[in-house]
MIRO-5632 format. One record per residue: residue in three letters; x, y, z of N, C-alpha, C in turn. Coordinates in pm, whole numbers, plus 50000, padded with zeros to 5 digits. Atoms other than C-alpha are relative to their C-alpha. Layout:
! MIRO-5632
ALAXYZXYZXYZ/...
//
This chain:
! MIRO-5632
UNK499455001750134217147263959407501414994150011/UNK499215008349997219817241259335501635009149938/UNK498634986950037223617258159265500004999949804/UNK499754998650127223987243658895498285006149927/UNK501384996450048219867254258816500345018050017/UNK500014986850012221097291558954500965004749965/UNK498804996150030224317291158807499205001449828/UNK500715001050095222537281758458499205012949944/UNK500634984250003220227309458493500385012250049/UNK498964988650030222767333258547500615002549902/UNK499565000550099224547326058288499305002349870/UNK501154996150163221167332058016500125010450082/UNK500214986149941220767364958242500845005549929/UNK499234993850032224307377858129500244997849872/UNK500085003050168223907363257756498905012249963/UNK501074992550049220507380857727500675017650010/UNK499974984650012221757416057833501265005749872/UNK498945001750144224187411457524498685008749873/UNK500514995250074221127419257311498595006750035/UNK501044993049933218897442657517500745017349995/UNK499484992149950219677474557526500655014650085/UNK499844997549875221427496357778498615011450078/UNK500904989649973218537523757785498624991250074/UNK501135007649971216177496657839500744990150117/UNK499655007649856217857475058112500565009550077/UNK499374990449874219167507158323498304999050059/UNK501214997049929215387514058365499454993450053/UNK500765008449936214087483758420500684995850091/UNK499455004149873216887473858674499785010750117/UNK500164987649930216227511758817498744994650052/UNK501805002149964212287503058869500244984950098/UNK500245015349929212957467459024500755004850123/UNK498815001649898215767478159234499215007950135/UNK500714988649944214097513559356498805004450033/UNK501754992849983210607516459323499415013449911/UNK500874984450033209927547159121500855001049864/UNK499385000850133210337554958762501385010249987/UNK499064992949993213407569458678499985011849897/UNK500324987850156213457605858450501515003349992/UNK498984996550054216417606658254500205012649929/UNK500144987150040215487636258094500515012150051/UNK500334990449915215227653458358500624998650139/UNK499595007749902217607637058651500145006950107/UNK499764990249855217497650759021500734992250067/UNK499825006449931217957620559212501704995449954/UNK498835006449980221627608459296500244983849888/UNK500455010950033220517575059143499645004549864/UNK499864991450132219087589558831500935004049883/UNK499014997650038222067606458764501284988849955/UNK498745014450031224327579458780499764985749841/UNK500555005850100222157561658508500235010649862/UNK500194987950107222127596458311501614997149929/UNK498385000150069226167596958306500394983149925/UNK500135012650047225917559558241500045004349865/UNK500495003750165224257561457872500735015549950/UNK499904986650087225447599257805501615005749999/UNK498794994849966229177601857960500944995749928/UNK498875001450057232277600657817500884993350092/UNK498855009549895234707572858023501114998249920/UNK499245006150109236707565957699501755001650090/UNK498444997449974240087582257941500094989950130/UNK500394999749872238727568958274500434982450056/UNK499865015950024238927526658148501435001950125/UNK498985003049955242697524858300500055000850182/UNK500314999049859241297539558658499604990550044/UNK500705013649941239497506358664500414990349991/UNK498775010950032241887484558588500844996850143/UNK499684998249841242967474758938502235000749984/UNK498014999050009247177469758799500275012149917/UNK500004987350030246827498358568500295013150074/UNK500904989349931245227523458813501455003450097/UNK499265000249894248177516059068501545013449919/UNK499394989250056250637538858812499865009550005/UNK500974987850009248627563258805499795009050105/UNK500264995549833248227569259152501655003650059/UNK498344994749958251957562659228500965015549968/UNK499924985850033252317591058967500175014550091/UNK500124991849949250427613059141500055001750165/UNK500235001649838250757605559518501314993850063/UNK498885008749966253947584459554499954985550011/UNK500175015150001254617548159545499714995250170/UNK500685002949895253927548659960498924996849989/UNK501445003549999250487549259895499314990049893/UNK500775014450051250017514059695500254988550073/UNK500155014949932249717480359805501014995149898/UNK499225006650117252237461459671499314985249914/UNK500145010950081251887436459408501174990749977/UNK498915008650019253137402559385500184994449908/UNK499885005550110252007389359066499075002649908/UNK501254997850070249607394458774500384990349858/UNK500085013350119248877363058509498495003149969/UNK501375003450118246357361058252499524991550021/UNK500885015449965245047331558360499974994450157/UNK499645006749935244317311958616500784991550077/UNK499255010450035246117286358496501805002150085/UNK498954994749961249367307058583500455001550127/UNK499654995149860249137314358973500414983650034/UNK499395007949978251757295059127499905001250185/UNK500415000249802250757290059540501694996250044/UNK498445000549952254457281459589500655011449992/UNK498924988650039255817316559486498955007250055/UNK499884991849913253477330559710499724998650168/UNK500124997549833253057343460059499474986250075/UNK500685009649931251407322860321498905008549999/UNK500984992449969248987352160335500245010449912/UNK499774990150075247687370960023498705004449948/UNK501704996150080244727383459790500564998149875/UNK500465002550132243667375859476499065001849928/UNK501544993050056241267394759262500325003249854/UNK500104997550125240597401158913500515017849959/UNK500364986850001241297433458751499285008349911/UNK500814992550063238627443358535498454997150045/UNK501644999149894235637441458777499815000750105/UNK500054996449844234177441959111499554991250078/UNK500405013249876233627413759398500434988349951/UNK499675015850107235477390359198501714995250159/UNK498694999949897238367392259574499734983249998/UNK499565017549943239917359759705500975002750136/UNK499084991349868241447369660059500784978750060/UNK499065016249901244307334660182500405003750115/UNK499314998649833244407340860573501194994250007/UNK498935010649879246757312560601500264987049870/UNK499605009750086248027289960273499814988350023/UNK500415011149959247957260460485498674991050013/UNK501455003350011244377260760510498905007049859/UNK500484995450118243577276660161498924993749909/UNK500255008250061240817262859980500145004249828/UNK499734987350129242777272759619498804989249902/UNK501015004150127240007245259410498855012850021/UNK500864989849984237517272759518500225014649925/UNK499404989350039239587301159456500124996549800/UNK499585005550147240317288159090498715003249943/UNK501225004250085236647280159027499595014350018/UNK499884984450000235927318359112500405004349929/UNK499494996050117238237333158934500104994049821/UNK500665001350113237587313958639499065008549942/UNK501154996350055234017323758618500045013849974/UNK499424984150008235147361358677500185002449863/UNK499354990350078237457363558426499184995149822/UNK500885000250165235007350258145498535010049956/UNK500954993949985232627379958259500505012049953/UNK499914981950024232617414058063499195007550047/UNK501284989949879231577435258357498945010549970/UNK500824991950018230337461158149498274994749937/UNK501285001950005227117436658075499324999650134/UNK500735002149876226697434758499499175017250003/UNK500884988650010225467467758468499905014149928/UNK499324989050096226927489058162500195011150036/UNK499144991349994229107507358300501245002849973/UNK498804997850153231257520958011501615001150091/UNK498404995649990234227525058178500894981549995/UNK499295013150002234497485458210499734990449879/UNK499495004550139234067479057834500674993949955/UNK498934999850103236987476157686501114992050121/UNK498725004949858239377457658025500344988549981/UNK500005014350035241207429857947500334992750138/UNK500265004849912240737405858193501634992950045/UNK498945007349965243337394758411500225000550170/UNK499865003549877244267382558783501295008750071/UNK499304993349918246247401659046500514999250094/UNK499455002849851248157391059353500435010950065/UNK499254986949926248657417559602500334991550159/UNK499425003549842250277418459984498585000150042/UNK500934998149887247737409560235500415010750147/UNK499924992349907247387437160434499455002850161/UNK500845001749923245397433660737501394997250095/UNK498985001349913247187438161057500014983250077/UNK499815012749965248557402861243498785001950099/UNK500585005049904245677385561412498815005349939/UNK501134993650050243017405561207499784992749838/UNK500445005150165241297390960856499785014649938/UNK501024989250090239567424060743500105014250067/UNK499534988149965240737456760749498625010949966/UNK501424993150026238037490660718499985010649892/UNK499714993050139237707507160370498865013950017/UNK499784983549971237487549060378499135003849871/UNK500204998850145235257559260045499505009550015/UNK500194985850050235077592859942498995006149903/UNK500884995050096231937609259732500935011549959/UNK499094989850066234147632359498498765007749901/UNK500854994150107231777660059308501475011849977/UNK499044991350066234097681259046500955003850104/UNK498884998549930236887676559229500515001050143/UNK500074991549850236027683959588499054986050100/UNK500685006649923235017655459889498945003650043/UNK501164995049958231497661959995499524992650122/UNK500745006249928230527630660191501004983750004/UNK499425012649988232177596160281499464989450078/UNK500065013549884231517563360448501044990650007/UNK498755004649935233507540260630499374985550012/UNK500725014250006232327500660554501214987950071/UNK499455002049796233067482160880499544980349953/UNK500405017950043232787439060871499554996349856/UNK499855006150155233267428660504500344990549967/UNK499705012649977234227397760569498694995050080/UNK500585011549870231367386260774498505009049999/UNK501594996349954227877408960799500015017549932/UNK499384983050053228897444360570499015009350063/UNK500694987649918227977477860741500575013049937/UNK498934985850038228407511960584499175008450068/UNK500074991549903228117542160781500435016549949/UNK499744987050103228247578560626500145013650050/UNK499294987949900229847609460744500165014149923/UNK499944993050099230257643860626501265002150010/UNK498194993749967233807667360588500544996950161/UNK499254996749814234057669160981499404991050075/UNK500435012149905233017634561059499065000950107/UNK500825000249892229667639961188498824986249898/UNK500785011150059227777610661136498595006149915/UNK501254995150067224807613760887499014987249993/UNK501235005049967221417600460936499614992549907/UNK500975009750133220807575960646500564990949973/UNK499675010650077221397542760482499914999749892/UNK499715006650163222687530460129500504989149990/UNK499405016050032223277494860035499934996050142/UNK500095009849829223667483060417499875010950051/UNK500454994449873222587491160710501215005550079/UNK499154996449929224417512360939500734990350169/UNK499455006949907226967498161206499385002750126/UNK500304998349898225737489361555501435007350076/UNK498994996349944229487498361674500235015449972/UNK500114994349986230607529661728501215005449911/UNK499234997350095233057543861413500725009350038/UNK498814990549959236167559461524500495010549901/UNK499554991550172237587589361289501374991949947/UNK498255006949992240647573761132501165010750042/UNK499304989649953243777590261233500265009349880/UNK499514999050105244727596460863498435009549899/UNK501814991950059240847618060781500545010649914/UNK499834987250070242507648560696500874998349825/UNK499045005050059244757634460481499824998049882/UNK500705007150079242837611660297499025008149915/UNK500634990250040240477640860213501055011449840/UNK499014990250131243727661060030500184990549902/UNK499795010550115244257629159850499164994449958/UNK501985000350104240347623159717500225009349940/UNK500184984950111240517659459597500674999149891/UNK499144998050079243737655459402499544986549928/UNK499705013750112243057621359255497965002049920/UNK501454994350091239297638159135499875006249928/UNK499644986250077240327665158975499694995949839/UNK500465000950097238397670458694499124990649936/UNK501055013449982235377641358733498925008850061/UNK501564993349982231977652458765499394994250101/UNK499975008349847231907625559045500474985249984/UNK499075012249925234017594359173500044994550120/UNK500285001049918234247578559453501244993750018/UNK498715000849977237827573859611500014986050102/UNK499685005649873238327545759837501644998950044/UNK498725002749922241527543060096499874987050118/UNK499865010449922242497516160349500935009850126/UNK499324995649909244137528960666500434994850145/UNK499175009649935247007507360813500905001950076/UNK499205001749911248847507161122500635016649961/UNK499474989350012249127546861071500025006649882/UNK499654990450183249237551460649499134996349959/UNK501104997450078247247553060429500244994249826/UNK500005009250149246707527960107498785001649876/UNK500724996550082245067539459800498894989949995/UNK501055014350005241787508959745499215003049822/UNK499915000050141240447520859402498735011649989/UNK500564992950058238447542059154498664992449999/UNK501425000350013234107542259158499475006949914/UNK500954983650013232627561358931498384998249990/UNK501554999050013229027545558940499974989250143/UNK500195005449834228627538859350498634988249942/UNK501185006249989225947509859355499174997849869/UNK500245002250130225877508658994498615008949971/UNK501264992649959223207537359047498664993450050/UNK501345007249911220577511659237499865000950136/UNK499504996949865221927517859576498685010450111/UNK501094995349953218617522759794500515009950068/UNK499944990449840218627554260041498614999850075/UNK500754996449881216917550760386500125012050061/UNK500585001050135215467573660369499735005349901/UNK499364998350116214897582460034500475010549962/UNK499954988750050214447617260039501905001049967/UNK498404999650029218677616160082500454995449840/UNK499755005650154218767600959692499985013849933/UNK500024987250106217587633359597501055013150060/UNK499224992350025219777655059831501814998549999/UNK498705008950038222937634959751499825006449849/UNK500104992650093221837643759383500335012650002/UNK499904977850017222027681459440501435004750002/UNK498864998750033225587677259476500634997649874/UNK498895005750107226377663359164499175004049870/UNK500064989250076226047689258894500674994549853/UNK500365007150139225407675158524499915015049886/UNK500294990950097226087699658233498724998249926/
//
């Protein structure tokens, strides 16, 4: 298929789910994604659930956590301004980012959605017509039709320059993500080559590896604990507090530890488990009034 034939038909995809609605495209993306009907009624499965809080939860406070320049207050608040990434610029537009005022080496990502990054190793070799045409298309996307999830409703769209962090000589640093149920870490993985072949890998409190796959396959390499585990654990708890479940991610750089952002629907609840039975006891943690 040709780029403008599957760009085209992307673009009726994300028109149509405009007037479909959400009760009826959770299920049918649940059944295509997963295999097995989903009971909302009645939700056990991890997956399930995540569809349940979808159509039934209350996010109305939660919007600003997802906001990637927002969220960073919030956190500073409660944790200290050590633990953000700094920011170098944030424009409403495209139009606005000026490659002269920044770095030689930075990122660029949207902040009202997800995979919308732009990582510049090296300015000199930047390709910014690429970067542009990206972020364009991004920021004319209201994420909450990629898979209505209310919390990204209401986000007004806008671009973000942060420090590139990644130590010298390295592109891609390894992101820490925390399963938060009412307040308390239960389970984490540690997603290893993201730049190049993604691998997540899933651990419990005391870093013993656990036997299953979600979204990717587990790493052939051998996952070190970070030095910063314990740490990172007191600071999931405190930044959960009072969430029925979240999912924390951190970055952990040359010794510290950098907040990465708020989840509250991992895998947009489609997120296969190898194998599956783990969907359902991943569910058992996460306790639905």
């Amino acid at each position: 298929m040709n780029k403008n034939l599957s760009y085209l038909l992307e673009k009726i995809e994300y028109w149509r789910r405009h007037f479909i609605s959400p009760e009826k495209f959770c299920h049918d993306k649940f059944v295509e994604r997963l295999g097995y009907e989903p009971d909302l009624k009645n939700p056990k499965t991890f997956n399930e659930k995540m569809q349940w809080l979808k159509l039934n939860g209350d996010y109305s406070k939660e919007s600003q956590l997802v906001d990637k320049f927002e969220v960073k207050k919030y956190v500073a608040e409660l944790l200290g301004e050590e633990y953000i990434i700094p920011t170098l610029a944030v424009y409403d537009s495209v139009s606005e980012i000026d490659l002269d005022k920044l770095p030689d080496k930075f990122v660029l990502k949207c902040t009202h959605d997800s995979a919308s990054v732009v990582i510049c190793n090296d300015k000199a070799t930047f390709d910014f017509k690429a970067a542009k045409k990206k972020l364009n298309h991004c920021m004319k996307i209201n994420y909450y039709y990629m898979g209505f999830e209310p919390v990204y409703k209401s986000l007004k769209p806008r671009i973000i320059a942060e420090k590139h962090m990644a130590p010298d000589g390295e592109t891609a640093i390894n992101d820490y993500k925390f399963f938060c149920f009412d307040g308390k870490p239960e389970i984490m993985f540690v997603a290893t080559d993201r730049s190049d072949d993604c691998r997540f890998d899933f651990f419990d409190m005391e870093f013993n590896h656990l036997e299953f796959e979600n979204i990717h396959e587990n790493s052939s390499k051998v996952i070190e604990k970070p030095e910063k585990f314990e740490e990172m654990k007191e600071l999931s708890a405190k930044l959960s507090q009072g969430m029925k479940f979240v999912r924390i991610d951190f970055y952990e750089i040359n010794g510290k530890i950098y907040f990465g952002e708020y989840t509250f629907f991992h895998g947009s609840g489609y997120g296969r488990f190898e194998p599956m039975e783990y969907d359902l006891k991943v569910g058992e943690l996460l306790k639905l009034d």
